[in-house]
C-alpha positions as CSV (number, residue, x, y, z in Angstrom):
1,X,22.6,-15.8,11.6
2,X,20.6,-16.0,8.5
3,X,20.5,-12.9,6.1
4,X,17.1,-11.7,4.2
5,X,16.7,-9.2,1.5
6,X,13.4,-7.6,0.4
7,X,13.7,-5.4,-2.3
8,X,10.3,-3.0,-2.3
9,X,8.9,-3.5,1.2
10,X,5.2,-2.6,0.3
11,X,2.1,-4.8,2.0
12,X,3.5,-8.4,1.2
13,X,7.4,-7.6,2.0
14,X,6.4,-6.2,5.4
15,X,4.4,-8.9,6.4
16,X,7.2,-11.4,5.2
17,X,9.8,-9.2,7.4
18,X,7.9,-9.5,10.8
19,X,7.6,-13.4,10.2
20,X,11.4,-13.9,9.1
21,X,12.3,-11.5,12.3
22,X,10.2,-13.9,14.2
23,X,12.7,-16.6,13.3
24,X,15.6,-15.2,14.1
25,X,16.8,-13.3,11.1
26,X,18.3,-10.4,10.1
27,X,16.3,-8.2,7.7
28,X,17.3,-6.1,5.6
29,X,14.6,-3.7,3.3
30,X,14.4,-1.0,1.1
31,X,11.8,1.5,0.8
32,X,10.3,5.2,-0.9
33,X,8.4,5.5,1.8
34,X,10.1,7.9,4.7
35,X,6.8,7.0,7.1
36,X,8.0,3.0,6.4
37,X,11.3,3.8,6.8
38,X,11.0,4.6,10.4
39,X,8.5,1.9,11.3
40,X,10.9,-0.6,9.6
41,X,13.8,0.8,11.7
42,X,11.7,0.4,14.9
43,X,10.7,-3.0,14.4
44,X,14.4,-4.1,14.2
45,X,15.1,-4.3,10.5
46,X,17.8,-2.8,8.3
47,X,16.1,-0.4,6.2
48,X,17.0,2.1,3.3
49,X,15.1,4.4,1.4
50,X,15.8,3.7,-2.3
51,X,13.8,4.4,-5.7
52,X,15.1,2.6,-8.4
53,X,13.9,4.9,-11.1
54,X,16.2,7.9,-9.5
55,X,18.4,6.5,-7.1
56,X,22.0,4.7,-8.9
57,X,23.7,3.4,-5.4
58,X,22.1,1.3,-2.8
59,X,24.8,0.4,-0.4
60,X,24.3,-3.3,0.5
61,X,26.7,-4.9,2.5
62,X,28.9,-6.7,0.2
63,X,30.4,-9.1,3.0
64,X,27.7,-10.9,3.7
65,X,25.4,-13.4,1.5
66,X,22.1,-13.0,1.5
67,X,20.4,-16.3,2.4
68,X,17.4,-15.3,0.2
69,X,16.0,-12.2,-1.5
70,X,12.5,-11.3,-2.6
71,X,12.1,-8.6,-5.4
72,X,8.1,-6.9,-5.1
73,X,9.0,-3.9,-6.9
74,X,6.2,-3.3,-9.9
75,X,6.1,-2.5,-13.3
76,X,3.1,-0.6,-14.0
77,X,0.7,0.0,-16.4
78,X,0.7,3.9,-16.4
79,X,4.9,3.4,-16.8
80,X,6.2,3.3,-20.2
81,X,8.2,0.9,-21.8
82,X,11.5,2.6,-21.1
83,X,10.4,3.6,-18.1
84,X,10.2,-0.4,-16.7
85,X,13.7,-1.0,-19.0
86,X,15.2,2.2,-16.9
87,X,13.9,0.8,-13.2
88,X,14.4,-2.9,-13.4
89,X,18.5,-2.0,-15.3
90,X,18.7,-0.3,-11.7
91,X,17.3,-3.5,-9.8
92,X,19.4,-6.3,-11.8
93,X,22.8,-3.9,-11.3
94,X,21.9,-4.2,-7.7
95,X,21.4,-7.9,-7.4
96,X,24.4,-8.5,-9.8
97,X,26.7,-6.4,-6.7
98,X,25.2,-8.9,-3.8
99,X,25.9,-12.4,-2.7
100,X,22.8,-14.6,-2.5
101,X,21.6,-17.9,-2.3
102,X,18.2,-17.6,-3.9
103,X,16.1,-14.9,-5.2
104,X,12.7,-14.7,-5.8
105,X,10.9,-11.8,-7.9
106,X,7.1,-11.0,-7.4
107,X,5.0,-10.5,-10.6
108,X,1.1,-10.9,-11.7
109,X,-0.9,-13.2,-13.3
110,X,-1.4,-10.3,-15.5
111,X,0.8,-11.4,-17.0
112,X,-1.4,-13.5,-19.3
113,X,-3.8,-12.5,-21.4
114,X,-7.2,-11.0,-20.9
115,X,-9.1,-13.1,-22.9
116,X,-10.9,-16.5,-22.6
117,X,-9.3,-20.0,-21.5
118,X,-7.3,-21.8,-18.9
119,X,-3.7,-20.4,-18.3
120,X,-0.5,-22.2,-16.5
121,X,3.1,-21.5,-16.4
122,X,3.3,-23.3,-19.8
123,X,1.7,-20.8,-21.8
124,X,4.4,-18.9,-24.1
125,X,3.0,-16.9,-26.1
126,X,5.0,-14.3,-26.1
127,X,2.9,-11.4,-28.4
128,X,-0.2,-11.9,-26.4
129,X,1.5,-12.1,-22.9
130,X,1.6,-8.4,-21.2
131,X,4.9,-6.6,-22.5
132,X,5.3,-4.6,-19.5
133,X,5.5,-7.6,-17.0
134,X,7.6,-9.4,-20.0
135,X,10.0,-7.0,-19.8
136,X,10.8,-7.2,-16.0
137,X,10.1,-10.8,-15.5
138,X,12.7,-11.4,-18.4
139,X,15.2,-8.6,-16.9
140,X,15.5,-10.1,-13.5
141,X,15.0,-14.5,-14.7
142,X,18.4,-13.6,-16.7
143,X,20.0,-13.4,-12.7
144,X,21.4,-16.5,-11.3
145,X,19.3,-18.8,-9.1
146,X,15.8,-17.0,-9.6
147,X,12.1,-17.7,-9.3
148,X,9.1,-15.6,-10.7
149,X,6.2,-16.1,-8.6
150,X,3.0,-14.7,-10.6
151,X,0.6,-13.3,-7.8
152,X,-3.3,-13.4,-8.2
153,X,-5.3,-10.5,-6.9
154,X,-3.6,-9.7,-3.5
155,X,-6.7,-10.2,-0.3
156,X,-6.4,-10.7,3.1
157,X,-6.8,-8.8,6.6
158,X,-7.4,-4.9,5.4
159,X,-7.7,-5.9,1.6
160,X,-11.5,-6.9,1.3
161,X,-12.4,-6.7,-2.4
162,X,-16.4,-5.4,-1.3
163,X,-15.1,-2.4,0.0
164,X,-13.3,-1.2,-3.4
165,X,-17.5,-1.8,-5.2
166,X,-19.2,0.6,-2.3
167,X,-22.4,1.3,-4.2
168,X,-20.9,1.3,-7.2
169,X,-22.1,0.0,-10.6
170,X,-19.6,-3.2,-11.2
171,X,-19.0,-4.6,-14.9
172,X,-16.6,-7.0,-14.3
173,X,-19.2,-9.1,-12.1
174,X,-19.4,-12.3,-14.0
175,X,-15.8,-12.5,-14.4
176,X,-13.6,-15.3,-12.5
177,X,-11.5,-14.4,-9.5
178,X,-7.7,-15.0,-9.4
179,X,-6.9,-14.2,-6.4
180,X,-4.8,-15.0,-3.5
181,X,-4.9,-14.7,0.0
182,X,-1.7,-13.3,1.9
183,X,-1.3,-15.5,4.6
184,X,-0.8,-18.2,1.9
185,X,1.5,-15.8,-0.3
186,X,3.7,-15.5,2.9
187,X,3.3,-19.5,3.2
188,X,4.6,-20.7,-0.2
189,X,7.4,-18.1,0.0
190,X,8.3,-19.1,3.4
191,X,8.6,-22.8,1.3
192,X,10.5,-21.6,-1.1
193,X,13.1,-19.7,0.7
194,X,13.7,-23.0,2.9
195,X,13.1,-25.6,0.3
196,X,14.9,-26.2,-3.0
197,X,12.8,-26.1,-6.6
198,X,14.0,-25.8,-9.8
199,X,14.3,-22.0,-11.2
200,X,11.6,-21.2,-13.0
201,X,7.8,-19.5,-13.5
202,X,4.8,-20.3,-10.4
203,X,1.8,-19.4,-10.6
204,X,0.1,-18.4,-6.9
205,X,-3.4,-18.6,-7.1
206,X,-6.5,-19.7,-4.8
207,X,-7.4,-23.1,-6.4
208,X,-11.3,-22.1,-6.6
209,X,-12.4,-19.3,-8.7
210,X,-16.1,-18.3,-7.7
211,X,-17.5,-14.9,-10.0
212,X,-16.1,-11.9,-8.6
213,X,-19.7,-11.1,-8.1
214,X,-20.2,-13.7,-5.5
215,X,-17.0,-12.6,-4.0
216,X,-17.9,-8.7,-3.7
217,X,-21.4,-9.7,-2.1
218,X,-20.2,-12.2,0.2
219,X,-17.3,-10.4,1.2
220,X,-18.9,-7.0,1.5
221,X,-21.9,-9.7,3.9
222,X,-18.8,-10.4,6.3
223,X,-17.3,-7.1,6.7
224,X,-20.5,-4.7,6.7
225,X,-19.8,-2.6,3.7
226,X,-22.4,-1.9,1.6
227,X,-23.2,-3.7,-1.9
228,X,-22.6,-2.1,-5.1
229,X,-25.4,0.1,-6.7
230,X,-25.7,-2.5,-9.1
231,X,-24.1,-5.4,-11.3
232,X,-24.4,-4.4,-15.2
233,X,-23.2,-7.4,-16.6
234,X,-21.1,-6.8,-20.1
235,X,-19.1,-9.0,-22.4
236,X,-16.5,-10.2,-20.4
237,X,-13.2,-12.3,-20.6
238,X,-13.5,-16.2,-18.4
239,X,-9.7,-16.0,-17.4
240,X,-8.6,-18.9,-15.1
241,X,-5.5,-19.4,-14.0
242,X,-4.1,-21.9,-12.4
243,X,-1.7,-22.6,-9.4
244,X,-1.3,-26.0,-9.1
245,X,2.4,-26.2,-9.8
246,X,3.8,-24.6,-6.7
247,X,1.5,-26.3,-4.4
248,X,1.9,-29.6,-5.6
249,X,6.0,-29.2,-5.4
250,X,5.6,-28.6,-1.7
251,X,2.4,-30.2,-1.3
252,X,0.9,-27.5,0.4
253,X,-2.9,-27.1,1.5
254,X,-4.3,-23.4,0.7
255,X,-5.0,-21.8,3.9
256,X,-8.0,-19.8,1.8
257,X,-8.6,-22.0,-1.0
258,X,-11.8,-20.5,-2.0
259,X,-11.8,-16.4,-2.3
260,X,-15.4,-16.6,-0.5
261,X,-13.5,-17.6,2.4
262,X,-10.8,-14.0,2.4
């Protein structure tokens, strides 16, 4: 029986679990969450509730390898630099115990800078990149057989971007969208667990990036929420990134390839 390993079971992870359950699998999970913890345990998966900024020892079956393991634990803005240093030493000492075949760690495509212009997975430079996400993507790319997939904005069943600008005055309007639906987050790691590409950085993005205007209007159209207040447009960063690198390695067709369509 195959072995998975999500580290941070927040919206993506779960959703990942119940399709790798599906399959047959064993899954195994952490959690902070005491709530998740016992809905994990009902659905059939090995869970644990861990926080890697207090807890040392997660006890991980050493016996067995772990056909793959996804990391979706974050490194947030409001946490200090030592702070992220402190959390992902605890993350990388648990890997570093554990057999695996593959691990794959979720980060952001805030990772590049807000400013103007076209990014990929071959932009390096280092002093404009976000520090914060540096430091953890670096921490956990230093472990053997590792991917970094760079998430857009996260959308998809619940997650409706309208309902977050509920007459409310937007600014960020004429900005592009970067986003990703889950069902296709789910896909391409589905590929990557079950295929074999090189280690390295992948970008996973919608490959259309309408306004975020035309998203929040259209979305908020489909859903019945009502429209923001009002759009006060202000000097603001054209930030495309794109995610053509994964999906043409596995020549995969976005599900949602246009964030109107969330």
């Amino acid at each position: 029986m195959k072995n998975l390993l999500i580290l941070g079971c927040g919206w993506v992870g779960e959703e990942l679990a119940q399709q790798y359950l599906k399959k047959g699998w064993q899954v195994w999970a952490t959690t902070t969450s005491q709530e998740k913890y016992h809905r994990l345990i009902g659905d059939g998966i090995f869970a644990y509730t861990h926080n890697f900024d207090t807890d040392l020892n997660l006890d991980l079956p050493v016996d067995i390898t772990f056909d793959a393991v996804v990391t979706s634990i974050p490194a947030t803005q409001r946490q200090t630099i030592d702070e992220i240093k402190h959390r992902f030493y605890h993350v990388f000492n648990v890997l570093s115990a554990i057999n695996y075949s593959k691990h794959i760690f979720l980060s952001s495509v805030g990772v590049y800078p807000d400013e103007d212009g076209i990014f990929d997975e071959t932009y390096a430079n280092e002093d404009r990149m976000n520090a914060k996400l540096r430091l953890a993507e670096k921490q956990l790319m230093s472990l053997p057989y590792t991917l970094t997939f760079r998430l857009g904005g996260l959308f998809g069943k619940k997650r409706i971007f309208g309902k977050y600008f509920e007459n409310k005055v937007v600014t960020t309007g004429d900005q592009p969208a970067n986003f990703v639906h889950l069902d296709d987050v789910v896909s391409l790691l589905s590929l990557a667990i079950a295929g074999d590409i090189p280690v390295g950085y992948y970008n996973v993005v919608a490959p259309e990036h309408p306004s975020k205007k035309e998203v929040i209007l259209k979305s908020a159209e489909k859903y019945m929420y009502d429209y923001p207040s009002a759009f006060t447009p202000q000097d603001s960063f054209q930030k495309i990134v794109r995610g053509e690198k994964l999906a043409t390695l596995f020549n995969y067709a976005f599900k949602y390839p246009s964030p109107l369509d969330f």
